[in-house]
NUDO-566084 format. One record per residue (C-alpha): z negated, x, y negated. Coordinates in steps of 0.02 Angstrom, whole numbers, plus 50000, padded with zeros to 5 digits. Layout:
NUDO-566084
<site w="Z" u="X" v="Y"/>
...
end
This chain:
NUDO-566084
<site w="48921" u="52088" v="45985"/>
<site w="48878" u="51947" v="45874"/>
<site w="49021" u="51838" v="45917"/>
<site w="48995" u="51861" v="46124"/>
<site w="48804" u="51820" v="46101"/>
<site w="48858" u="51656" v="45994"/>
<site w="48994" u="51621" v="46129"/>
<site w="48866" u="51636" v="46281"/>
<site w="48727" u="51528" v="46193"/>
<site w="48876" u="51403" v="46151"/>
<site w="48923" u="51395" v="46330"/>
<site w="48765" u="51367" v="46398"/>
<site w="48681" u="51245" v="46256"/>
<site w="48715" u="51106" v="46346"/>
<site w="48656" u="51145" v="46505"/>
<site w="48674" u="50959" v="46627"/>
<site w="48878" u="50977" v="46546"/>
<site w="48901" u="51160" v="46568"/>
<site w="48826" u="51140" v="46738"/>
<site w="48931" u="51004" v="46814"/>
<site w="49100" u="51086" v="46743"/>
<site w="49035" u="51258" v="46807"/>
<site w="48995" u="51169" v="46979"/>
<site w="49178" u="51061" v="46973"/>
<site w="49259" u="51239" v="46949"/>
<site w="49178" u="51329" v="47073"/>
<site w="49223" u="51166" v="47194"/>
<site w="49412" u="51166" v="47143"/>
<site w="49438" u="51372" v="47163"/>
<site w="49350" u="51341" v="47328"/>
<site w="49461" u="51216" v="47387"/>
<site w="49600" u="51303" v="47317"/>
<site w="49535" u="51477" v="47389"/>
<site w="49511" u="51387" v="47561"/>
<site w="49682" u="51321" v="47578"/>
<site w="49770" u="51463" v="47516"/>
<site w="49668" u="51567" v="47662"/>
<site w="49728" u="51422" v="47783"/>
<site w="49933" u="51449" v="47728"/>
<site w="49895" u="51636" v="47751"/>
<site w="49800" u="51613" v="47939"/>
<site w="49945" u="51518" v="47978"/>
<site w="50070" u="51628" v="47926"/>
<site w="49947" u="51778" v="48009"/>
<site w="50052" u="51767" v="48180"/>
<site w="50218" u="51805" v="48095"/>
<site w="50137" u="51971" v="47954"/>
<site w="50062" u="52038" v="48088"/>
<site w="50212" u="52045" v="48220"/>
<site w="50277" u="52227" v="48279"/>
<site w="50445" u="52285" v="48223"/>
<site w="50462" u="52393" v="48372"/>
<site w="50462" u="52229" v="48490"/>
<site w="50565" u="52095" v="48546"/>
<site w="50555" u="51942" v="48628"/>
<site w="50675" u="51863" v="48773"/>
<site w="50685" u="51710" v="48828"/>
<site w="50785" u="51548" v="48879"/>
<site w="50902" u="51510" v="48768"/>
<site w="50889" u="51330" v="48767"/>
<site w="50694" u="51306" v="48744"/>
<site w="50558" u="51408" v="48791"/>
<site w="50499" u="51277" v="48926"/>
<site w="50640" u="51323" v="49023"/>
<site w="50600" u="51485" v="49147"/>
<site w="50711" u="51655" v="49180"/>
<site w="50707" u="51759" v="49339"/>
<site w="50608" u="51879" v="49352"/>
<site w="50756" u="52002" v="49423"/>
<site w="50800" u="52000" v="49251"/>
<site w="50682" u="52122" v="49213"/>
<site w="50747" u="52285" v="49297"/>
<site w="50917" u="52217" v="49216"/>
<site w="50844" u="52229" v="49030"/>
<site w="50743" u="52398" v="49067"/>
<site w="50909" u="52483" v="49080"/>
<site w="50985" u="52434" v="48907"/>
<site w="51003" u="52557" v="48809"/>
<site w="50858" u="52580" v="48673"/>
<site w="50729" u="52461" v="48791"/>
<site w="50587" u="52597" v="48817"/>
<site w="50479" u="52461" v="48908"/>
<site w="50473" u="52288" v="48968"/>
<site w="50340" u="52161" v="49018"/>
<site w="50352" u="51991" v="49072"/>
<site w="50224" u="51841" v="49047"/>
<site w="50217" u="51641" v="49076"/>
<site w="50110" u="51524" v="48973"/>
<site w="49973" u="51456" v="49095"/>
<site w="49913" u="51308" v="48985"/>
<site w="49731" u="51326" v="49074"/>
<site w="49593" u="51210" v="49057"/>
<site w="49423" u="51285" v="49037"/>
<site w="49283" u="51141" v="49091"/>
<site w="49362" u="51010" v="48973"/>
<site w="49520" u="50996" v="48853"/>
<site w="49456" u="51013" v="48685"/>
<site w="49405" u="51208" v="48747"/>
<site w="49567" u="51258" v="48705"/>
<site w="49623" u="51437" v="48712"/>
<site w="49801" u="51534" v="48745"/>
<site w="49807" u="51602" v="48931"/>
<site w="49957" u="51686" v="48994"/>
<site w="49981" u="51766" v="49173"/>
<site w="50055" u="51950" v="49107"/>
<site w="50134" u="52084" v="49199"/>
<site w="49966" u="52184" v="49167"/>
<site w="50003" u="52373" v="49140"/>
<site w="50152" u="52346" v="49049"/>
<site w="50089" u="52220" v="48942"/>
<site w="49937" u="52326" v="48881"/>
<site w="50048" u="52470" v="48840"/>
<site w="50145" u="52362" v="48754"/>
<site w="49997" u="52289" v="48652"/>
<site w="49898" u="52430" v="48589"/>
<site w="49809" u="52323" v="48459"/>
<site w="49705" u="52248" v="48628"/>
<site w="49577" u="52375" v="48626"/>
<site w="49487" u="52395" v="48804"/>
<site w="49368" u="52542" v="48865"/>
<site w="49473" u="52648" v="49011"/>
<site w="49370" u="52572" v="49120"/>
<site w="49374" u="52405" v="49101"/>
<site w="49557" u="52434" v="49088"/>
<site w="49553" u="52517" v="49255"/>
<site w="49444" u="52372" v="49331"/>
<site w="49577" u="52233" v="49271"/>
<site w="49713" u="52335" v="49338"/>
<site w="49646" u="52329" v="49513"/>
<site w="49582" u="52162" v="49535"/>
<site w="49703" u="52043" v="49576"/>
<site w="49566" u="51896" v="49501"/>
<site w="49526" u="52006" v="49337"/>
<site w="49564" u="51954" v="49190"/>
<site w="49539" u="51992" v="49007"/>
<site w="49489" u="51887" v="48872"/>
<site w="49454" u="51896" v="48675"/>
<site w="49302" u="51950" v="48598"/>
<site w="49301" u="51781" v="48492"/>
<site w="49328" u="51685" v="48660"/>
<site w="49201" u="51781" v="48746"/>
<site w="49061" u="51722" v="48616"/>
<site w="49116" u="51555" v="48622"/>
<site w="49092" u="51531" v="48790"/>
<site w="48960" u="51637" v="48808"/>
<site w="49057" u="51751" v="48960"/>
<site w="49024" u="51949" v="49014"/>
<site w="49109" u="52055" v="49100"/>
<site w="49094" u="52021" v="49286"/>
<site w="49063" u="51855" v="49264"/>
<site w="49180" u="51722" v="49365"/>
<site w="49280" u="51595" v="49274"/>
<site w="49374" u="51426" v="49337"/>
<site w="49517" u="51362" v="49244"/>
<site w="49599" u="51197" v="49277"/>
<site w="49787" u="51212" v="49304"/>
<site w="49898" u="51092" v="49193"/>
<site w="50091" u="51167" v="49215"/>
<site w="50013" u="51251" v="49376"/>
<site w="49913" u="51112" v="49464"/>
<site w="49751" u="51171" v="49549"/>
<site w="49561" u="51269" v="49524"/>
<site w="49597" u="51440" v="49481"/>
<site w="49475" u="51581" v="49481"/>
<site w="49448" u="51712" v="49410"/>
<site w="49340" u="51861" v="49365"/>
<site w="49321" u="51933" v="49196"/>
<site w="49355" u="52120" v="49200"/>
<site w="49361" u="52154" v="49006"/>
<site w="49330" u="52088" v="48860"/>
<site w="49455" u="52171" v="48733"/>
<site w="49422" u="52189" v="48546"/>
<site w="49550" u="52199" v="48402"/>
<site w="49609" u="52356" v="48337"/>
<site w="49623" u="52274" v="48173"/>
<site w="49535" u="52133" v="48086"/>
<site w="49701" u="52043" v="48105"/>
<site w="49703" u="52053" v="48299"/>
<site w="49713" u="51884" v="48397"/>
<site w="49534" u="51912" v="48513"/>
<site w="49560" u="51710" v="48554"/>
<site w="49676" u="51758" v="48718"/>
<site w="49672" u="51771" v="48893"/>
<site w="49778" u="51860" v="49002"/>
<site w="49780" u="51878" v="49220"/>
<site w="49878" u="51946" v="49323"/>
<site w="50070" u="51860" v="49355"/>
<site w="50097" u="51907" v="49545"/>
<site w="49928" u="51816" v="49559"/>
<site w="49995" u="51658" v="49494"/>
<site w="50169" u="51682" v="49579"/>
<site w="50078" u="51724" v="49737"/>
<site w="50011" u="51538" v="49732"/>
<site w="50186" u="51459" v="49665"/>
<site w="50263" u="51534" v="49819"/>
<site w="50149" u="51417" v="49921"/>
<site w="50139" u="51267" v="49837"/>
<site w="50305" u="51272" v="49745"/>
<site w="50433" u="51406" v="49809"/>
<site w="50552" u="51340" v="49663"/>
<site w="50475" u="51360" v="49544"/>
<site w="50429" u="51561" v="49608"/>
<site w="50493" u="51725" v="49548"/>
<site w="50527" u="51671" v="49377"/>
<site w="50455" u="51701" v="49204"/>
<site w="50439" u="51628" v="49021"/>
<site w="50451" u="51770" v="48938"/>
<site w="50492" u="51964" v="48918"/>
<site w="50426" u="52065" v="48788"/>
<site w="50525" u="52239" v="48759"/>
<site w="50489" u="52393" v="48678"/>
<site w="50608" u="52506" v="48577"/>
<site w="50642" u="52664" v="48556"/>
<site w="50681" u="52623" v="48381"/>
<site w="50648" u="52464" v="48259"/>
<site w="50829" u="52504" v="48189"/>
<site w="50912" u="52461" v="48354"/>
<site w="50829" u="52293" v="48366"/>
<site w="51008" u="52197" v="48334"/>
<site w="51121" u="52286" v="48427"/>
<site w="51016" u="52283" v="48571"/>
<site w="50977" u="52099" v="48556"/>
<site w="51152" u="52044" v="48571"/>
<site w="51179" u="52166" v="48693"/>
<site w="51067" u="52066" v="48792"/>
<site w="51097" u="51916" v="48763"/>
<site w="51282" u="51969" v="48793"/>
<site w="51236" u="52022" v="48981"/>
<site w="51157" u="51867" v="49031"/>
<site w="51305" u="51750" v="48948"/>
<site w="51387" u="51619" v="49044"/>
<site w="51234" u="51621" v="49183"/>
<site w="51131" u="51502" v="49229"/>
<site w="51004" u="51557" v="49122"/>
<site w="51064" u="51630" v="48957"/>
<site w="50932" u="51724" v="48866"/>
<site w="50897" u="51712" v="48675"/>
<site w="50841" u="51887" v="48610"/>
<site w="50730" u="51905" v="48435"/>
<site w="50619" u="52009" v="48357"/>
<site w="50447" u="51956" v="48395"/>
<site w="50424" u="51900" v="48195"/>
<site w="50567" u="51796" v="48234"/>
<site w="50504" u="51720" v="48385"/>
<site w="50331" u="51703" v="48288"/>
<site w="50410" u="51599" v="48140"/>
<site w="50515" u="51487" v="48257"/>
<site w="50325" u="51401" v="48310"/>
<site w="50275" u="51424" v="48120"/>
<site w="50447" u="51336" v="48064"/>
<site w="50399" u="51185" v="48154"/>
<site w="50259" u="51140" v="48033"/>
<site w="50338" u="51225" v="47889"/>
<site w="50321" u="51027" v="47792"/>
<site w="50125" u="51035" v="47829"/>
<site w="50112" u="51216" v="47761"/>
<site w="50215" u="51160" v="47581"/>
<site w="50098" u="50994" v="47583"/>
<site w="49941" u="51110" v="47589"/>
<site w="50020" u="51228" v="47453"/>
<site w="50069" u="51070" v="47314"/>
<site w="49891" u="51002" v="47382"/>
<site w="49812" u="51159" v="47321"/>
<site w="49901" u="51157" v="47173"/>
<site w="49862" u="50989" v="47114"/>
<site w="49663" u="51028" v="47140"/>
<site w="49678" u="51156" v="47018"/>
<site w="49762" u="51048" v="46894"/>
<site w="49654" u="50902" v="46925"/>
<site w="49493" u="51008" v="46860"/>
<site w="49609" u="51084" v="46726"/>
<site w="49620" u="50928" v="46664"/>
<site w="49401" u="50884" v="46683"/>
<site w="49384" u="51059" v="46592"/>
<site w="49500" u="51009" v="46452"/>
<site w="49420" u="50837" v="46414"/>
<site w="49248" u="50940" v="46413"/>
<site w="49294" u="51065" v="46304"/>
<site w="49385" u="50948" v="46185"/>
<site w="49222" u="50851" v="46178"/>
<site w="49127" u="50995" v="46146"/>
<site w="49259" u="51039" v="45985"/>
<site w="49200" u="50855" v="45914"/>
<site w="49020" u="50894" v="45903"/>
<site w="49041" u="51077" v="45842"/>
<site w="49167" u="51036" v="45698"/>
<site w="49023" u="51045" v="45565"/>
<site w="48955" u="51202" v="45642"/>
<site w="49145" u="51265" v="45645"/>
<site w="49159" u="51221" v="45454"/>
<site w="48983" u="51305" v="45425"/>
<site w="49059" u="51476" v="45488"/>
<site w="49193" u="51478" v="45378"/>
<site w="49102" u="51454" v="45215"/>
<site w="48996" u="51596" v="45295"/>
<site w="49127" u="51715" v="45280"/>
<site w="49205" u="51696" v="45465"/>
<site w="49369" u="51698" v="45475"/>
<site w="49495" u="51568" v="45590"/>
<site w="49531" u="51697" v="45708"/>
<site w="49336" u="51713" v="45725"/>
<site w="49301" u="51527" v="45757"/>
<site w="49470" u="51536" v="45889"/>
<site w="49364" u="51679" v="45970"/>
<site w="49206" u="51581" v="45993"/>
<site w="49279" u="51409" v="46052"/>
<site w="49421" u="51485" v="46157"/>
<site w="49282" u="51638" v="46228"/>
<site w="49166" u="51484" v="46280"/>
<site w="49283" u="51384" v="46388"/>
<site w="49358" u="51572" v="46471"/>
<site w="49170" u="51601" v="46509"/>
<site w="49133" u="51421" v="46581"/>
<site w="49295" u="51436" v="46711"/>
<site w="49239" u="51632" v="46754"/>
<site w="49058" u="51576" v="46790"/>
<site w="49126" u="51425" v="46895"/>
<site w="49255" u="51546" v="46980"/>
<site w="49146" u="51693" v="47023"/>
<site w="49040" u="51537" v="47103"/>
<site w="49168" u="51468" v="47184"/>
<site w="49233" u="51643" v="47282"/>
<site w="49047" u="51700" v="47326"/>
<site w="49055" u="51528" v="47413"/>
<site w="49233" u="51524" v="47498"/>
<site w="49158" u="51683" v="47618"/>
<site w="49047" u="51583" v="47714"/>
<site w="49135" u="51452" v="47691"/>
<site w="49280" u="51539" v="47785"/>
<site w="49159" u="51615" v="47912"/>
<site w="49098" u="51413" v="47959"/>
<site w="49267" u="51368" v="47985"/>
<site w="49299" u="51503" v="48074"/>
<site w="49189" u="51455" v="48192"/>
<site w="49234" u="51297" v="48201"/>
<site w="49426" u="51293" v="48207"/>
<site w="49440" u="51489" v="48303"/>
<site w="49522" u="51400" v="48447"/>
<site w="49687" u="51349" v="48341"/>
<site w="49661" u="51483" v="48186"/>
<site w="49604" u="51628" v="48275"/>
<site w="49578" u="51743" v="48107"/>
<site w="49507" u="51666" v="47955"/>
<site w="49472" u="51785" v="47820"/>
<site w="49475" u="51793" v="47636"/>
<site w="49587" u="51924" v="47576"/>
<site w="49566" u="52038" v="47413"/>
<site w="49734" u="51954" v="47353"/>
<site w="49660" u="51751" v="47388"/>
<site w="49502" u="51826" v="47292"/>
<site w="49649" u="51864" v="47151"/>
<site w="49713" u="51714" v="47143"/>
<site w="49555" u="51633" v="47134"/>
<site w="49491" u="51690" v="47002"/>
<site w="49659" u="51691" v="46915"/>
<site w="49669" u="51521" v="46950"/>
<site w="49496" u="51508" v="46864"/>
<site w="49557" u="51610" v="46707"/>
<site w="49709" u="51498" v="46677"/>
<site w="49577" u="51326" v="46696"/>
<site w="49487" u="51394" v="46563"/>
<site w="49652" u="51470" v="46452"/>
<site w="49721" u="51306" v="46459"/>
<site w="49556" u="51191" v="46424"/>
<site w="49526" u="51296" v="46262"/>
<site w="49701" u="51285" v="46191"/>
<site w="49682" u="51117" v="46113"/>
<site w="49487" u="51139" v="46039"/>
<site w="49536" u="51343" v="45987"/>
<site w="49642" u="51263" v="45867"/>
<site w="49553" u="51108" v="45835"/>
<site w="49414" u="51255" v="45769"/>
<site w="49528" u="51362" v="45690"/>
<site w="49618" u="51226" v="45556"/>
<site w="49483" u="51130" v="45520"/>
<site w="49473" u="51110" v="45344"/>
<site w="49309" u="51167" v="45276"/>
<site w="49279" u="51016" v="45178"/>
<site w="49327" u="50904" v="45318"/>
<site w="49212" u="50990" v="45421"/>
<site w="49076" u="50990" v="45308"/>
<site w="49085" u="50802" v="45265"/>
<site w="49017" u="50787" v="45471"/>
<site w="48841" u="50862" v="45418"/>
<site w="48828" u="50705" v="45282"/>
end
């Protein structure tokens, strides 16, 4: 009891230093927290995929449309329980920085295929019905400040021309995980309007989504697919949807390892401030350190004070630093929910953090715990003279 009360008063004696190192701690396991919680958001898309889906679409790119006759094709492959179809709109709400994924959906299909959309049965029903309706994320919802019934305009980029539409839902996530940034209308309502203004480009589709009757049979019947559509004039590339997911992630997979060595390095950089202080700290105590020992304290005693007082520094600066990263997380959020639709700090980042934090302070006491433990009593003692 003795020991932890001298190690507390020795941490906080010097209160300007043990403040700014507390404050640079609880900055670095923030940043670090932060960009650990950015790697994960990015990576959110691909954990959160369903094993019981797959994904078809053109085999050379996924700019390039199928037919939608495919679709009665695929239903009948053995193991398909389900299939929906869906093109990527590309919508402009107002202005082009208010981004947000639309898609025109097959609509009942697609909801039983996405159960994690949560709507009430009768906004459900209402969407079904209306040829307008459409359904859109919580998160967007807020942003834009929209309610059910309202009517909404979107500017057409791949799709030229004002298109309106009525919000008939506004679906929540089942879990906290759920994408509630999307949009989704109804495809014949879009293909309606192709027909009329460009009958090539009608009747076809970007994508279909299938269900199985079994996660097991998710390669067989993706080269059976695939197989069927060979040699046509528009072969099909089937994957699971974590596949399909991880293709968009792969593309920036040399920003995601940047952020990770960036993250890395801010934890060494303040490993390196907490060192120098501690080591300074060591200088000015060596008399005291010297004073203990002719008191009866042992090395391993002094070792416990020095290396206890850098340990309880980093803690204070990491317990600091994760009460900050949650709002924090909840402002950027906010501020970046069109592109990073969940940002949340997970138990495990919390881990980490204050891991991180532990092995700041480990390392920053080696040198002075056995600067303190050596010192020679009458080298110490020649200090106080």
């Amino acid at each position: 009891m003795f020991v932890l009360k001298l190690i507390i008063r020795n941490a906080f004696r010097h209160k300007l230093r043990t403040t700014l190192t507390v404050v640079g701690v609880a900055i670095a396991v923030l940043a670090f927290g932060l960009l650990r919680t950015l790697v994960g958001a990015w990576y959110l898309g691909v954990e959160s995929s369903s094993s019981s889906r797959l994904i078809t679409r053109n085999a050379i790119s996924l700019i390039f449309l199928l037919p939608a006759s495919y679709l009665e094709k695929i239903r009948q492959v053995p193991g398909v329980t389900m299939v929906s179809s869906g093109n990527w709109f590309g919508g402009v709400y107002i202005d082009e920085k208010n981004f947000f994924p639309n898609f025109a959906v097959e609509p009942k299909t697609y909801l039983e295929l996405y159960p994690e959309y949560v709507l009430t049965a009768g906004e459900k029903k209402d969407f079904l019905v209306d040829r307008k309706g459409c359904i859109v994320g919580k998160n967007t919802a807020e942003r834009f400040g929209w309610k059910v019934g309202d009517g909404v305009t979107l500017r057409g980029t791949i799709f030229p021309g004002q298109w309106e539409f009525v919000v008939r839902g506004i679906y929540r996530g089942a879990e906290r995980t759920t994408d509630t940034t999307q949009f989704f209308f109804h495809w014949d309502y879009l293909n309606e309007s192709v027909r009329k203004t460009a009958a090539r480009r009608a009747d076809q589709v970007g994508f279909y989504v299938l269900g199985l009757t079994s996660p097991d049979r998710a390669a067989e019947v993706s080269l059976f697919i695939d197989g069927m559509f060979r040699n046509s004039l528009a072969e099909t590339l089937t994957e699971t949807e974590r596949s399909f997911q991880m293709s968009f992630v792969s593309m920036t997979e040399a920003i995601i390892v940047a952020i990770r060595l960036v993250s890395y390095v801010v934890i060494v950089i303040i490993m390196v401030v907490a060192a120098n202080t501690m080591a300074m700290t060591a200088r000015e105590r060596i008399a005291e350190y010297a004073t203990l020992k002719t008191l009866g304290f042992s090395g391993w005693h002094v070792a416990g004070v020095v290396f206890g007082e850098s340990i309880v520094i980093a803690m204070a600066g990491g317990v600091l630093g994760v009460a900050f990263s949650f709002p924090a997380a909840q402002w950027i959020g906010q501020k970046l929910g069109s592109f990073i639709p969940v940002f949340l700090i997970t138990p495990e980042t919390i881990y980490l953090d204050l891991l991180a934090a532990f092995i700041v302070g480990a390392v920053a006491g080696i040198f002075p715990t056995w600067r303190g433990a050596t010192i020679n009593i009458a080298d110490g003692l020649r200090r106080i003279a």
